[in-house]
N, C-alpha and C positions, 0 to 999 in steps of 0.2 A: 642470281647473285652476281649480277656484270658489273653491281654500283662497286664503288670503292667509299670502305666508309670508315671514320676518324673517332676516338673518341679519348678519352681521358682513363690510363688505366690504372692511376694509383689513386689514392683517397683523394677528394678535393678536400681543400684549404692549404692551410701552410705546414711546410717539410721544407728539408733539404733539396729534395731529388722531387720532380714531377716527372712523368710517363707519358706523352702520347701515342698513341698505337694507329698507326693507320694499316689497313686491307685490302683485297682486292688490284685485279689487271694491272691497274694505271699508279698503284701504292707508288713504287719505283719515280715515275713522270712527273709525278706530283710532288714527291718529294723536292726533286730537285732543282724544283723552281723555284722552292726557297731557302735552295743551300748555296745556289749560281754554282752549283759541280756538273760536269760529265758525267760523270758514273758512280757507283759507289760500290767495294768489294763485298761480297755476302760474308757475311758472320765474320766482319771487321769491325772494332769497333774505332768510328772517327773522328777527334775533334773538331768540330765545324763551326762558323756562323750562321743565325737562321735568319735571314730577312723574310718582311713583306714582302707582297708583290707589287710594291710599291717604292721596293729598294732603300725600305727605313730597318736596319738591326732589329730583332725581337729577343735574342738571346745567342749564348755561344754555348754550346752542348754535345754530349756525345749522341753520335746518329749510328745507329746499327740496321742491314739491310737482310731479312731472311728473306730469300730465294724461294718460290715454291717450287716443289712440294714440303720443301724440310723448314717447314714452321708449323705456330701452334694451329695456325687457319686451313694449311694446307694452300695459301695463296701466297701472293706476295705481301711480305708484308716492313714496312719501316717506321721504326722505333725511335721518338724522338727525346733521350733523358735530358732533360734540363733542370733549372735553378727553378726549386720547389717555389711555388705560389698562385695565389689565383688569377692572376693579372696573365701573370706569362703565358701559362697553358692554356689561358682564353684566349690570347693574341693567336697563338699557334695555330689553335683550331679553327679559327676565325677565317685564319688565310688557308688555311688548309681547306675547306670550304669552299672560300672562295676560287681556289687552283682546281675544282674538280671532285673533292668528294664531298661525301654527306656527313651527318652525323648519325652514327650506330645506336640501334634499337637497345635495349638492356638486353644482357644478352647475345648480343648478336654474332660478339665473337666466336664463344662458344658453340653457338647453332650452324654455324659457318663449317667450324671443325667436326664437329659431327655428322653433319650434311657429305665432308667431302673425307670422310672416314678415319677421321684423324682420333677419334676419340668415339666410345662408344657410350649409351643412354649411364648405363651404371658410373663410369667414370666422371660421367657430367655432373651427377648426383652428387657425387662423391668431390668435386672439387669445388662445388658449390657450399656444402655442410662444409668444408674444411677451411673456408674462408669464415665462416659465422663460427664455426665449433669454439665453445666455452671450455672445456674441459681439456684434460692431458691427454685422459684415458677418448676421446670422442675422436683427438687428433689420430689418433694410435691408429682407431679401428678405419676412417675416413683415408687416411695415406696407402692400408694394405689396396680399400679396393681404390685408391689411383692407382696401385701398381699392375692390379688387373688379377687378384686373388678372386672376387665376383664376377666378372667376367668369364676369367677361367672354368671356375665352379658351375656356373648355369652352361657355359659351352660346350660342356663335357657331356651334360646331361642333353642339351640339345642337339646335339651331333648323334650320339645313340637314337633320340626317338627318330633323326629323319631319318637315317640309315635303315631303320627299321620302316617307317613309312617307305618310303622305296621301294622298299622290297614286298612287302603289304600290298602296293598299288601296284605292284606288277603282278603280283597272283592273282589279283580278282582279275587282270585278264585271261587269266587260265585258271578259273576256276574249278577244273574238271580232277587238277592236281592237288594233291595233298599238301599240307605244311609239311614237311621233316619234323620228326617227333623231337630229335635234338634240340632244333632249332625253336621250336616251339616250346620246348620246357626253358629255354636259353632268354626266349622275349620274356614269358610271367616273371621270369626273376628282375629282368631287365628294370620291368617295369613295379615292381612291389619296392625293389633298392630305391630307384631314382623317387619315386614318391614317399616313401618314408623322409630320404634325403633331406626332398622340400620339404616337408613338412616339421618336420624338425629345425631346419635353421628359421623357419617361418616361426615356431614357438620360443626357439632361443631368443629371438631378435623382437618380441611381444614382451616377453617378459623382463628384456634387457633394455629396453627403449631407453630409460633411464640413462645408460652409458653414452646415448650422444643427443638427447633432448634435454638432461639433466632430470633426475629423481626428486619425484614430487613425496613432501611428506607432510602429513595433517596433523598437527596436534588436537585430538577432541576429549572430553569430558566434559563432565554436567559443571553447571556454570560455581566460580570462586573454589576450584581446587589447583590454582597456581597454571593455569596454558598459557596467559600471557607473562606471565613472569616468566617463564622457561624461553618462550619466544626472545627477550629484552636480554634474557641472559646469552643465550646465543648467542646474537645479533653486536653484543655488547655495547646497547644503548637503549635510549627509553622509545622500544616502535609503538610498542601497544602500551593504552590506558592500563593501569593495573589500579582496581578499585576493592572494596568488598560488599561492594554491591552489587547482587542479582542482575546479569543481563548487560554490565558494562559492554562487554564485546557483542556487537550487534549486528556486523558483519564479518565478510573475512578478509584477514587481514597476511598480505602474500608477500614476501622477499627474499630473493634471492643470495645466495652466501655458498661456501666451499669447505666443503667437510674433507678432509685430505688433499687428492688431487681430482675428486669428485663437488660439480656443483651440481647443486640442490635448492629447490623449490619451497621453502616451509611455508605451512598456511595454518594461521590459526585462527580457529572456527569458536562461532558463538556456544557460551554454552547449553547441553541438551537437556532441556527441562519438558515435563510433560503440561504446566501449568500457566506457558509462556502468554504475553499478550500479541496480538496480530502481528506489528511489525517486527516484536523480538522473536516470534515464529518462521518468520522470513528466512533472518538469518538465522536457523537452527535446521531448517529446509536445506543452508548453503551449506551447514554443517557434515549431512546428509552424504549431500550431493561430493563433497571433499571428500569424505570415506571413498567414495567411488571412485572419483578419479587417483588417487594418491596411490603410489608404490608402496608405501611402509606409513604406519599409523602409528602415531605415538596417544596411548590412550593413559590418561593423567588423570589419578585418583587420590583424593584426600585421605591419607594414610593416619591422621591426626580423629578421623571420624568413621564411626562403624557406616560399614557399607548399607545403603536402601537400592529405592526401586529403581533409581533412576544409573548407579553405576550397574546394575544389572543388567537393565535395557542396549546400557554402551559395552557390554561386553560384548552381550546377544550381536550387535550391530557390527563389530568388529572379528568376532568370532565366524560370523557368516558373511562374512568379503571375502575371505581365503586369501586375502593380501600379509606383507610380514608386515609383524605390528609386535612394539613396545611394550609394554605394560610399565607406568611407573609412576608411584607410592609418593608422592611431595610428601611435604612438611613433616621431612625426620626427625626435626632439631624440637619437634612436638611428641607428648606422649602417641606410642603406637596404639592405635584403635581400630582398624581395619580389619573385614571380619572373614573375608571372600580370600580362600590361595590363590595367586595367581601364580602360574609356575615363570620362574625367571624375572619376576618381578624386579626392578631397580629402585631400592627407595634413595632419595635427594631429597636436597629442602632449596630448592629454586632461591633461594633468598642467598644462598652462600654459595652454591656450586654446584655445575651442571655439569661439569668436565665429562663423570664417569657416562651420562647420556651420549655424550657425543662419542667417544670412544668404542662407544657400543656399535654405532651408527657407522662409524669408518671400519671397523672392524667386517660389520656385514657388508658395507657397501665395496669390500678389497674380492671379499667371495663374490661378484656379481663382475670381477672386469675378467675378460677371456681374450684367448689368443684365438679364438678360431671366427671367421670369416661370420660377420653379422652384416642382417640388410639395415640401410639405412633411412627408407619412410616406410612410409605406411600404404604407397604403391608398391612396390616392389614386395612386402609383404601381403599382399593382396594376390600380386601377379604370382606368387611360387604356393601358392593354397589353391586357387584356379587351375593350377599345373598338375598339381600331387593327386586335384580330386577329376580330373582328367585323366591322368596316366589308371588312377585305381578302378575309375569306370572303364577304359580301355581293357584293363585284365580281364574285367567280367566278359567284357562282348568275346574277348577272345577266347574264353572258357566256351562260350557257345556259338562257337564257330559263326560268328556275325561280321564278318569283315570288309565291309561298309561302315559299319555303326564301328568297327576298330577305329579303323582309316581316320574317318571324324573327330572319335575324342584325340587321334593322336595328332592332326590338326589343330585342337582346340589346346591341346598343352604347348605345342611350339608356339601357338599364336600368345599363349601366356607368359612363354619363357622367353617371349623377342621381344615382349614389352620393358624387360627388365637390360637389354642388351641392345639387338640391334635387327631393324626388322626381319620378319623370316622373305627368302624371295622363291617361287615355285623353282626357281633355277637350281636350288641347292638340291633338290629331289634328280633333276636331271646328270647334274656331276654326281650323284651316288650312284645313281642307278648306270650312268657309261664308266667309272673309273673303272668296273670290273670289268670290261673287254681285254683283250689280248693287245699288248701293246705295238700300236703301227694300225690296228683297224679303226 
């Protein structure tokens, strides 16, 4: 990391205010060659002129100087605000370049600050989703672990297993000695708590995905009982064909939209017929396939017509996903003919008014936002299931006095829990194992 490298940190095109950010040793040297100053105060901010190096004006801007270590890089680093647009902040760069540095990889800032401990894996996660995050509720949970609520959480549980390692790997030097029975009923608990723990925020945060990917939901039924009409009324305009012909919807059809302060995924699937021809079977495959992946299933049945085989089939389908799912009865404003209870049923007539659907939907999607510490991919939910099923095979070995094959899984959970934080170093074993001397030896 000796380069010193420049890049551009606010959105390109045109704004007010453009950002260049330069890093690295020489940030400072390099700056001020094309400010023609001496020096600059740290975490002052200066109105300056910026020339070439060629002593032609490129703009007049504030320049601000963080000093390392107390920046976001942990280097030096100088900040150049000027008059938003593309022209300028490529002039900048250009000479900035030219004076000594490079231009920065994607990324590069932040791998810089985590490299030089300024930020750890989960926070990086976490400041990355909060720059893309769609939602209120996605902002909410992404800012706790900026703050270091994830961090905290995993550290806590990874401080116990090493301490515990430590002292594990001192005993198999002297194996001749027994564990303390205290201490030994003290680890199983140790380790049943912190693996339920994981395990648990690993399932909240499976089943919550929804709160910061945004909630996917399917509308299916067998084909011309009102799915794209319900989509158009949502959406409120014309997305999908609405026809009364067999098989109009032929694939799926996906957009995006905000139910409260939750956004959400709608897809509306072909409908499911067992009598379909090849290509309208395709999409009735994709149909399938959406139940699968969708959070909540809004299953749409012709309320106007006694039920057959085919809404049977979509119960069966929807019934055995164990996902939350809809049930709701169109064409109210028709005589009622539908012959199957469903319980909580909503009947509407898509034709006049969807509201109470949607209401239903914000309603449950207010039950699914939490105040308590969720992971934010699908690594980090991987890395604390690795952890939890580590620590629970660790209790066994420890039941049968195997402390080698302890030692290991308890290895194999910190090597899980540093995936999610910050690597593990065999050093931390050594500072456990000497803090407990007498102090001055």
């Amino acid at each position: 990391m000796s380069e010193t490298i420049a890049a551009l940190a606010t959105a390109y095109g045109i704004g007010s205010v453009s950002i260049v950010r330069l890093s690295g040793k020489d940030a400072l040297s390099i700056s001020l060659k094309l400010l023609k100053l001496s020096n600059l105060e740290p975490r002052y901010a200066k109105l300056a002129k910026i020339y070439s190096l060629d002593d032609e004006i490129l703009d007049e801007g504030i320049v601000i100087y963080f000093k390392a270590p107390a920046s976001f890089t942990g280097e030096d680093i100088v900040e150049f605000q000027t008059h938003g647009g593309v022209m300028v902040s490529e002039r900048i760069l250009n000479e900035l370049v030219r004076a000594g540095a490079r231009l920065a990889m994607p990324g590069e800032f932040s791998k810089r600050a985590f490299l030089n401990g300024k930020m750890d894996l989960a926070k990086a996660e976490a400041m990355q989703g909060l720059i893309t995050s769609k939602s209120e509720i996605a902002a909410k949970i992404l800012t706790r672990q900026m703050q270091g609520d994830l961090s905290k959480f995993v550290g806590e549980i990874r401080s116990e297993v090493v301490k515990t390692l430590a002292f594990v790997e001192t005993m198999i030097d002297y194996a001749d000695d027994d564990l303390p029975t205290n201490l030994l009923e003290q680890t199983k608990q140790m380790l049943l708590k912190n693996s339920e723990k994981l395990e648990r925020i690993a399932t909240l945060s499976e089943q919550r995905r929804g709160l910061i990917d945004g909630f996917k939901i399917a509308i299916v039924g067998k084909p011309n009982v009102g799915k794209s009409s319900i989509l158009n009324s949502f959406l409120a305009y014309e997305r999908a064909i609405v026809s009364d012909e067999a098989g109009t919807t032929r694939d799926r059809i996906e957009e995006n939209f905000k139910i409260g302060s939750h956004l959400v995924r709608i897809i509306d699937t072909a409908g499911i017929r067992k009598d379909a021809g090849r290509i309208e079977q395709i999409g009735i495959n994709y149909s399938i396939s959406a139940i699968n992946e969708a959070d909540i299933i809004l299953a749409v049945f012709d309320g106007s017509n006694p039920s057959d085989e085919q809404d049977k089939e979509i119960i069966r389908l929807v019934s055995n996903s164990n996902k939350k799912a809809f049930f709701i009865l169109n064409k109210s404003d028709l005589a009622f003919k539908f012959d199957i209870e469903l319980e909580g049923a909503i009947k509407i007539s898509a034709k006049t008014d969807t509201s109470v659907v949607l209401k239903e939907l914000e309603s449950y999607l207010k039950t699914q936002d939490t105040d308590e510490i969720m992971l934010s991919s699908n690594r980090q939910i991987l890395s604390c299931k690795e952890a939890s099923e580590a620590l629970r095979r660790a209790f066994l070995r420890l039941n049968e006095d195997e402390l080698e094959i302890f030692a290991y899984e308890l290895n194999s959970a910190i090597k899980a829990l540093s995936s999610i934080t910050k690597p593990f170093e065999r050093s931390e074993i050594l500072d456990e194992m000497f803090s407990h001397f007498c102090l001055g030896k």
